[in-house]
C-alpha positions as CSV (number, residue, x, y, z in Angstrom):
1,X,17.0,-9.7,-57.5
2,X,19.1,-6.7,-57.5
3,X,18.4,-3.6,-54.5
4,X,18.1,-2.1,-57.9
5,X,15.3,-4.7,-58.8
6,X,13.6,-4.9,-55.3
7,X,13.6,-1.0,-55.1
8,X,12.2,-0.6,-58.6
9,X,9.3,-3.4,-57.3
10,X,8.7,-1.5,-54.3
11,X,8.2,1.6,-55.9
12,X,6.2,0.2,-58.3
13,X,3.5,-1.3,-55.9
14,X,3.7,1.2,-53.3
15,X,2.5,3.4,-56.1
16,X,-0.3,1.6,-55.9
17,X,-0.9,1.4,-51.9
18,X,-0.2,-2.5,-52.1
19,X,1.8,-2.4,-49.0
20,X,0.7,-5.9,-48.2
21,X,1.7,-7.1,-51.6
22,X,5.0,-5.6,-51.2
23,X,5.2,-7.8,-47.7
24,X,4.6,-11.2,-49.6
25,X,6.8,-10.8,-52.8
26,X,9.7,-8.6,-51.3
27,X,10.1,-9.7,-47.5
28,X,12.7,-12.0,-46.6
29,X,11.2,-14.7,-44.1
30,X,13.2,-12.9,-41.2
31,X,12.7,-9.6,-41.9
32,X,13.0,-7.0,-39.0
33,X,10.4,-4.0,-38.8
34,X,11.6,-0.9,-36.8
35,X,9.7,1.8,-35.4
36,X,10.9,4.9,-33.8
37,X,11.5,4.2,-29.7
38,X,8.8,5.4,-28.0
39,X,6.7,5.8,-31.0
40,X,3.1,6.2,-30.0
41,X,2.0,4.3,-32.9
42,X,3.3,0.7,-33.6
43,X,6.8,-1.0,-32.3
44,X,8.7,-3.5,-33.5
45,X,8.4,-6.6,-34.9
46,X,10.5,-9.6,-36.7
47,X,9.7,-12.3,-39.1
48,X,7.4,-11.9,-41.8
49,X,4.6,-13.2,-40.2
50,X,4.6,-11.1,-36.7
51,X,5.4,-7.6,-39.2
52,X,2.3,-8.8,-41.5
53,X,0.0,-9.0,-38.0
54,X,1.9,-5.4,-37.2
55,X,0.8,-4.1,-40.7
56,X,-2.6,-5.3,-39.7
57,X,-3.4,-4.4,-36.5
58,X,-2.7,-0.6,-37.6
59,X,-4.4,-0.9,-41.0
60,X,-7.6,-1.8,-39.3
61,X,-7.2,0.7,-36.7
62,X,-7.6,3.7,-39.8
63,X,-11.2,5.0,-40.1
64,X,-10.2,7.6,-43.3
65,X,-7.1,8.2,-45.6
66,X,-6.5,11.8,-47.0
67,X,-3.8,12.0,-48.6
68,X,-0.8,9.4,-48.8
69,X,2.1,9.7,-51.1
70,X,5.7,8.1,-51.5
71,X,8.7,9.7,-53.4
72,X,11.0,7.6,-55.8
73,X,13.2,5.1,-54.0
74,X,17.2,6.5,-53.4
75,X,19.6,3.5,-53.4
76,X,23.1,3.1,-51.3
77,X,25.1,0.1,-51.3
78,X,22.2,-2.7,-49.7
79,X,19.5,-0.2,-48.8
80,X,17.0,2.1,-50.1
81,X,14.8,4.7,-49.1
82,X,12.1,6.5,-49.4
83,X,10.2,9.0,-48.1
84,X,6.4,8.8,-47.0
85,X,3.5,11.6,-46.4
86,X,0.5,10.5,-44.9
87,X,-2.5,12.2,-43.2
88,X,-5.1,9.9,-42.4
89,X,-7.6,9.4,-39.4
90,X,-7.1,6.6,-36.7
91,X,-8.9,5.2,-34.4
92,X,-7.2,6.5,-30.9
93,X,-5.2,8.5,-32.6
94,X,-7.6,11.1,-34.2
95,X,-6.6,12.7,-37.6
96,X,-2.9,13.0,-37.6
97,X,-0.6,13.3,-40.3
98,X,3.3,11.9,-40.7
99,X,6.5,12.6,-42.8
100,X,8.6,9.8,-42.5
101,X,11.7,8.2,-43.9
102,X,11.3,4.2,-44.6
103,X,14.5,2.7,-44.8
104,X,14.9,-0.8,-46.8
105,X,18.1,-3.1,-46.0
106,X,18.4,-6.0,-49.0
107,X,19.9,-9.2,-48.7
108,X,20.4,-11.7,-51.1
109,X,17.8,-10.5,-52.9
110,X,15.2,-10.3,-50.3
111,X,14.2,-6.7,-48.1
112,X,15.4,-8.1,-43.9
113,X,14.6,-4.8,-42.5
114,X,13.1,-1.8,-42.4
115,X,12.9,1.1,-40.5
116,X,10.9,3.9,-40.0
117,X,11.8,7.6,-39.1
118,X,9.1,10.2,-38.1
């Protein structure tokens, strides 16, 4: 697939909050998933397996969602991005709420990275 292809997938299940579906069908075996340094949420993580365990661990740690939301993906040479509101409660964490940039890297057809800004 195209970035064009994998970005038009992506948008089309994150639409739909099937974040984990998105892990299985789009991730490259390899894939890297970066978190802010420091970030008092999650870390990072590489290969598909470990960032599935990372996706997880912190969707079983969220005891209500609010509102979550994800604008249409904006493509550059390999990468995409888009951008990501969510408020939601977590346990540990309270009810907090984060704007965020998710940057996508595509390689041969297949998303290797991606990185969060918040």
């Amino acid at each position: 697939m195209t970035v064009q292809q994998v970005a038009a997938r992506f948008n089309e299940l994150a639409k739909e909050e099937k974040w984990f579906d998105i892990q299985d069908e789009l991730f490259a075996e390899n894939v890297k998933s970066i978190d802010p340094e420091n970030s008092p949420y999650l870390g990072y993580a590489e290969g598909k397996a470990n960032v599935r365990k990372k996706g997880e661990d912190w969707v079983k740690r969220i005891t209500a969602g609010h509102h979550f939301h994800t604008t249409e993906p904006v493509m550059a040479g390999n990468y995409f991005a888009v951008g990501r509101e969510m408020d939601f409660t977590v346990d540990g964490f309270g009810r907090i709420q984060i704007n965020e940039i998710m940057l996508y890297e595509v390689k041969d057809g297949k998303i290797i990275s991606e990185q969060f800004f918040y």
